[in-house]
C-alpha positions as CSV (number, residue, x, y, z in Angstrom):
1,X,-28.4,0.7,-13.8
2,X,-25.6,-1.0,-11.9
3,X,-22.9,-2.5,-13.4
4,X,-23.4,-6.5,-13.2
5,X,-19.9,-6.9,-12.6
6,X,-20.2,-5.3,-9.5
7,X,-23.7,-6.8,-8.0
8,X,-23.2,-8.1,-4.2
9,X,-25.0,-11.2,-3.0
10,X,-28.0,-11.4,-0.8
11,X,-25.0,-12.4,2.5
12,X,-23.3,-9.5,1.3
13,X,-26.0,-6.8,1.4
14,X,-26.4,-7.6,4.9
15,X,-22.9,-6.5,5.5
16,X,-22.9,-3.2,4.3
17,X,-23.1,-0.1,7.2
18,X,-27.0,1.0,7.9
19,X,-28.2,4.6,7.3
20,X,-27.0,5.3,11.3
21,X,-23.4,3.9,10.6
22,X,-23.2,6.0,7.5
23,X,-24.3,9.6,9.8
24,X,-21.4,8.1,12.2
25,X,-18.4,7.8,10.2
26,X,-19.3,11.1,8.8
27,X,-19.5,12.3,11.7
28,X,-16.7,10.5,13.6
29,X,-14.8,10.3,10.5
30,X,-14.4,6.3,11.1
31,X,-16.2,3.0,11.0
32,X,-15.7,-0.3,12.0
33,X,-17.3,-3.1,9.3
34,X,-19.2,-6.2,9.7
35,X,-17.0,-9.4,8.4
36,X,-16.1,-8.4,4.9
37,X,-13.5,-11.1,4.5
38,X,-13.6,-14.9,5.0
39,X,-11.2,-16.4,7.2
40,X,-10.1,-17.8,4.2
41,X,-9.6,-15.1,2.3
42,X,-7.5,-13.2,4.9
43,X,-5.4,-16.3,5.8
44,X,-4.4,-16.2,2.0
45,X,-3.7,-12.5,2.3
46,X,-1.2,-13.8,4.7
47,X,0.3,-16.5,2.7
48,X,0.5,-14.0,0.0
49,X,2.4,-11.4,2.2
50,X,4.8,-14.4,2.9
51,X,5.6,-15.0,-0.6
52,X,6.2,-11.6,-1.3
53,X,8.5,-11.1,1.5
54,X,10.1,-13.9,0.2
55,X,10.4,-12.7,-2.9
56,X,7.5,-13.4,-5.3
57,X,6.3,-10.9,-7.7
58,X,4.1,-11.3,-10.7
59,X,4.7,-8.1,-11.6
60,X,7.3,-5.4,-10.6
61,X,7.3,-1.9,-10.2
62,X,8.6,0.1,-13.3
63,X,10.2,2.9,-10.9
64,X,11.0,3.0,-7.6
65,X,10.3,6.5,-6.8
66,X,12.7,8.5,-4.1
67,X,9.6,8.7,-1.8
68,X,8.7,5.0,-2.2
69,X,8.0,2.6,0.8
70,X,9.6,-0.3,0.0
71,X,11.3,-2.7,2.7
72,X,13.6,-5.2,1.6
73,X,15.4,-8.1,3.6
74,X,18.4,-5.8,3.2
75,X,16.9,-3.6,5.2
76,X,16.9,-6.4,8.2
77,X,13.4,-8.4,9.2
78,X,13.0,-6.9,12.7
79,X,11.5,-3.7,12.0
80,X,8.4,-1.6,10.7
81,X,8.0,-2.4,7.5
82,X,6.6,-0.9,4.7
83,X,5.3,-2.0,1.3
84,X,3.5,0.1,-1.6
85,X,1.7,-1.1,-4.1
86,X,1.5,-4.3,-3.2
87,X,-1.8,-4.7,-5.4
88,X,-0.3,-4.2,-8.5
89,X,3.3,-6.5,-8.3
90,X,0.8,-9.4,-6.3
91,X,-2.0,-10.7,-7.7
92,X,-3.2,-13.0,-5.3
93,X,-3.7,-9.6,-2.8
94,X,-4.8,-7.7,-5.8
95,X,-7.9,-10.3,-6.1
96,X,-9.4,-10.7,-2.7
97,X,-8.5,-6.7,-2.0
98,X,-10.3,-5.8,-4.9
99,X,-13.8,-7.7,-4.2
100,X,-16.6,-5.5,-4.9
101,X,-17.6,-5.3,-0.9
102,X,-14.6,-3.4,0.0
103,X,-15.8,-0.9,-2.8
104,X,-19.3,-1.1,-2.1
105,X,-18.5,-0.1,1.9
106,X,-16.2,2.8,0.8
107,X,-19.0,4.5,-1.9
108,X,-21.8,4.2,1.1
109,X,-19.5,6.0,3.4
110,X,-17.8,8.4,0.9
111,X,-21.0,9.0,-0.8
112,X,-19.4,8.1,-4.1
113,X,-21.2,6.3,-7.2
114,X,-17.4,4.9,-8.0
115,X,-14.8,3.7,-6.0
116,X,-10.7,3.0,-7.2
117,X,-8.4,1.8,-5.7
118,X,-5.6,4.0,-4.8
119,X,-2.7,2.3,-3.3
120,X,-2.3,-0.5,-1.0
121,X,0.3,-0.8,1.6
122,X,1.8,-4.2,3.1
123,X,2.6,-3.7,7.0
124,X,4.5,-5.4,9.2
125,X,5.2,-4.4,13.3
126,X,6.8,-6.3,15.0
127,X,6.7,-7.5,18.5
128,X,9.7,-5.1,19.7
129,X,7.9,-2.3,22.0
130,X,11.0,-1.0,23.1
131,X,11.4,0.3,19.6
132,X,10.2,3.9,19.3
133,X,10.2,3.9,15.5
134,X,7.6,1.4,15.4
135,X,4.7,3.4,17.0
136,X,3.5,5.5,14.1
137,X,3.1,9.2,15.1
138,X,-0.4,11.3,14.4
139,X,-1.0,12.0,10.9
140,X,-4.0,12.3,8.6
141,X,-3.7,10.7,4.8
142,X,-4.8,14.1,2.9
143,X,-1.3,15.4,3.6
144,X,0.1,12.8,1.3
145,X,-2.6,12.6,-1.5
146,X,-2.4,16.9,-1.9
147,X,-1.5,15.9,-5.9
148,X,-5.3,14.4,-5.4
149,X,-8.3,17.0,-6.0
150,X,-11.2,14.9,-3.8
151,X,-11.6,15.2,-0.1
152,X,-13.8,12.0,0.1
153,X,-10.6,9.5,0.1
154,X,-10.3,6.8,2.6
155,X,-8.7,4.2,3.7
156,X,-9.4,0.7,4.7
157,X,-7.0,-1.0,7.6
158,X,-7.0,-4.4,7.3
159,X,-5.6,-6.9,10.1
160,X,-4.8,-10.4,9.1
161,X,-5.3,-11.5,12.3
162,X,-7.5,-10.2,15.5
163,X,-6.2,-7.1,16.0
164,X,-6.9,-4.8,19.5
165,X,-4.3,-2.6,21.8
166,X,-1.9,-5.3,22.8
167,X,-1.2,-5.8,18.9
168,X,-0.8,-2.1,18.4
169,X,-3.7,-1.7,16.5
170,X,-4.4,1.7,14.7
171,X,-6.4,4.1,16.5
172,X,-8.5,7.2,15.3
173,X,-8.7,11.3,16.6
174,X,-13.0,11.0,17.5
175,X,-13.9,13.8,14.5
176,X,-10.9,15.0,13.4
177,X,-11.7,15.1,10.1
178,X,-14.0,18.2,10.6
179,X,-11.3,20.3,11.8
180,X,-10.2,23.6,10.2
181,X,-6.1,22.5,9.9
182,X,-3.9,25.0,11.1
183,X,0.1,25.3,11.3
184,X,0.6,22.8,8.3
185,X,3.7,23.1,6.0
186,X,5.5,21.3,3.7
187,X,6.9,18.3,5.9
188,X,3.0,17.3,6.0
189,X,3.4,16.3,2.4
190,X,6.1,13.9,3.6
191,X,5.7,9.8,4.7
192,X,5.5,9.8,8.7
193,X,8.8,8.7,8.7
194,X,10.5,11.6,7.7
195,X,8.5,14.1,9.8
196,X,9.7,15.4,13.2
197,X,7.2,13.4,15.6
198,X,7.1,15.2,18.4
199,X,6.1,18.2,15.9
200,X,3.7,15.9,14.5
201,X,2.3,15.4,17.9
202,X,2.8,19.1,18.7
203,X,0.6,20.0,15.4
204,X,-2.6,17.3,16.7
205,X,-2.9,20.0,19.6
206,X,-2.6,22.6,18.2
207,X,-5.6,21.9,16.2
208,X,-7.6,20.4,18.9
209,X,-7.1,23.7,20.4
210,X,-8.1,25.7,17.4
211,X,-11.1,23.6,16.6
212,X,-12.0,24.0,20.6
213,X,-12.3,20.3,21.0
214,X,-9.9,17.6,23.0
215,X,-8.2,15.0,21.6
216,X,-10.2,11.6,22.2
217,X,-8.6,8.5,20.8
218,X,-10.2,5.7,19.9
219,X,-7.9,2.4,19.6
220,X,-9.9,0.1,17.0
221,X,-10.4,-3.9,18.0
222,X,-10.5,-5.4,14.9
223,X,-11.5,-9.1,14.9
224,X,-10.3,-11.0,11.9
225,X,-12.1,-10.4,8.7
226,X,-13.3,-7.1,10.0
227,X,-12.1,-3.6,8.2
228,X,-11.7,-0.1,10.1
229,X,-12.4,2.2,7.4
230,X,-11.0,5.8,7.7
231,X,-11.9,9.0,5.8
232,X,-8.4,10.9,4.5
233,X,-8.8,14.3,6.8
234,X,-8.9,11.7,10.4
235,X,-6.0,11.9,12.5
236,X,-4.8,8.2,13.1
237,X,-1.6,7.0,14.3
238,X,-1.0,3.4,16.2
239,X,1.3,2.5,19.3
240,X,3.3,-0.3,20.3
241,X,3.0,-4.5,19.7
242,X,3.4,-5.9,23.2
243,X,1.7,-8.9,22.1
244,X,4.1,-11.9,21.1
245,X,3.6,-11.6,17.8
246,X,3.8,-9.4,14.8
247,X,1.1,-7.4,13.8
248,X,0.3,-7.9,10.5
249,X,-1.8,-6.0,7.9
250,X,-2.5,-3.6,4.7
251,X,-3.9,-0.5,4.5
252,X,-6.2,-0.4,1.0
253,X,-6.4,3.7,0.4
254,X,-9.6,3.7,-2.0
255,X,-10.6,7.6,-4.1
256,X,-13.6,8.4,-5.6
257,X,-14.4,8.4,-9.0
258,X,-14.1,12.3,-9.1
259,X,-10.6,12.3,-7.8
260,X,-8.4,13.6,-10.7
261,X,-4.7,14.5,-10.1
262,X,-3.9,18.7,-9.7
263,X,-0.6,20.6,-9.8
264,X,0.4,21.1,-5.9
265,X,2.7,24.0,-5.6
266,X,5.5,23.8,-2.2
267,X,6.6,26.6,-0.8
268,X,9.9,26.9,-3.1
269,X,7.8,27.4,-6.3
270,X,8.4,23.4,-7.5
271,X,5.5,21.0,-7.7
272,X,5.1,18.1,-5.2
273,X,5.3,14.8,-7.1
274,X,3.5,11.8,-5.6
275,X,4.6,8.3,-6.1
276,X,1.6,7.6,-8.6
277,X,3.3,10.7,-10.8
278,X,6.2,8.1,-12.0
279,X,4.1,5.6,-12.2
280,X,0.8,5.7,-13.9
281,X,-0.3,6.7,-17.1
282,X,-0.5,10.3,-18.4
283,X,-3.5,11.7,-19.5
284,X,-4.8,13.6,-22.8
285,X,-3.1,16.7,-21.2
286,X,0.0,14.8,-20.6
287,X,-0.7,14.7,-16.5
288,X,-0.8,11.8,-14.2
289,X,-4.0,9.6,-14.6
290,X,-5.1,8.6,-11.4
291,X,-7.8,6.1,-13.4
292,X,-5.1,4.3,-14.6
293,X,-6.7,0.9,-14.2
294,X,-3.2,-1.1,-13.5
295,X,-2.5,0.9,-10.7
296,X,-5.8,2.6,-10.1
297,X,-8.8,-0.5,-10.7
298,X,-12.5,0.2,-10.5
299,X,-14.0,-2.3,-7.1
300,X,-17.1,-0.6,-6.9
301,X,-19.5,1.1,-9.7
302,X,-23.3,1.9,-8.8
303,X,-23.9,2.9,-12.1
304,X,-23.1,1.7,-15.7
């Protein structure tokens, strides 16, 4: 029996992806949604963001941990930035990112009965396309999450505004996610940021190659209120803004109810710690607890 506090509307059945959208992402390893957000509710997304640039917090972090990305005015207001866990320190993005669709979208295409939240990520490019640091290189999310044991994660991208090429809109590897990974080390484990890129672009070709398939990208045009949904193993990167203003967004990363945390060895013997590690709860066995419900909410449930 579902849950009742997560029952859609009759308007919001009619959003969710059909039996042949399901069979694409899975296939393709991305979808593009119907209009899961109200012009409303992304325009307060965006009034949100402002705040919190500015400042506002209803809650804040209680660590900051080395690998954290965390822009701050300091940091100057004319770059890529970067925000984690912007769900839990803002509740006005925690509420409309945590509507019952989003979840509902993510368990179709995952095949999940539950769907968390994982973290969300404030972005902000701006309009600088001379700036090489703010294209984001090729990269796949699984990388990041190896502390997580599911391979059903994904992430929602979404614009607050309409979002296409010009904007430097994220764009997807056609199938990627069904490639056997080759060459991978430790630097995979590591924000984009901090990776080598042409490596990073060096490592997409290699496993083209390997997988005996070509590399066919697929820019996403994402018209406002709309969500490109990608599953964790898809190669996605994004290119310059040329148009004249910033591109503007979050990424929602969303695990299934399976997804426990696991011990991730690196190649000198230690254990790779994720950001959640210093921040959630531990568990009966004194590990990370990726349930944690302040960090980690329940947005979809099929079943009581």
């Amino acid at each position: 029996m579902r849950a009742e506090k997560f029952v859609l509307t009759t308007a919001e059945t009619k959003l969710l992806p059909s039996a042949e959208e399901v069979r694409s992402y899975r296939r393709r390893g991305w979808y593009l949604s119907e209009k899961l957000f109200t012009d409303a509710e992304v325009d307060a997304l965006s009034e949100a963001s402002e705040r919190f640039y500015a400042g506002h917090r209803d809650r804040d972090l209680p660590a900051h941990p080395a690998t954290l990305a965390y822009w701050t005015p300091g940091m100057g207001g004319d770059i890529l930035r970067h925000n984690d866990y912007v769900h839990y320190e803002v509740d006005a993005l925690r509420e409309i990112l945590t509507k019952p669709l989003i979840g509902a979208v993510a368990a179709l295409l995952s095949g999940a009965e539950t769907i968390r939240v994982f973290q969300a990520t404030l972005i902000y490019k701006p309009p600088r396309p001379e700036e090489k640091s703010n294209e984001v290189p090729w990269h796949f999310d699984r990388n990041y999450w190896a502390t997580s044991t599911s391979e059903r994660m994904l992430t929602a991208f979404i614009p607050f505004h309409d979002c296409g090429e010009a904007n430097g809109t994220i764009a997807m590897i056609d199938g990627s996610h069904r490639w056997e990974e080759i060459g991978a080390d430790d630097s995979g484990t590591l924000h984009f940021a901090a990776r080598d890129r042409d490596r990073m672009e060096e490592l997409l070709q290699r496993n083209a190659e390997h997988n005996g398939c070509e590399v066919h990208k697929v820019p996403m045009v994402i018209p406002k209120g709309h969500v490109s949904f990608h599953h964790c193993r898809t190669y996605h990167g994004s290119g310059a803004n040329t148009a004249p203003e910033a591109r503007r967004a979050i990424s929602l990363h969303l695990q299934d109810g399976d997804n426990r945390w696991r011990p991730y060895p690196l190649e000198d013997g230690s254990l790779l710690a994720y950001n959640h590690d210093s921040l959630v709860r531990c568990d009966a066995n004194g590990d990370p607890d990726y349930t944690d419900p302040r960090f980690c909410p329940v947005i979809w449930q099929e079943r009581a």
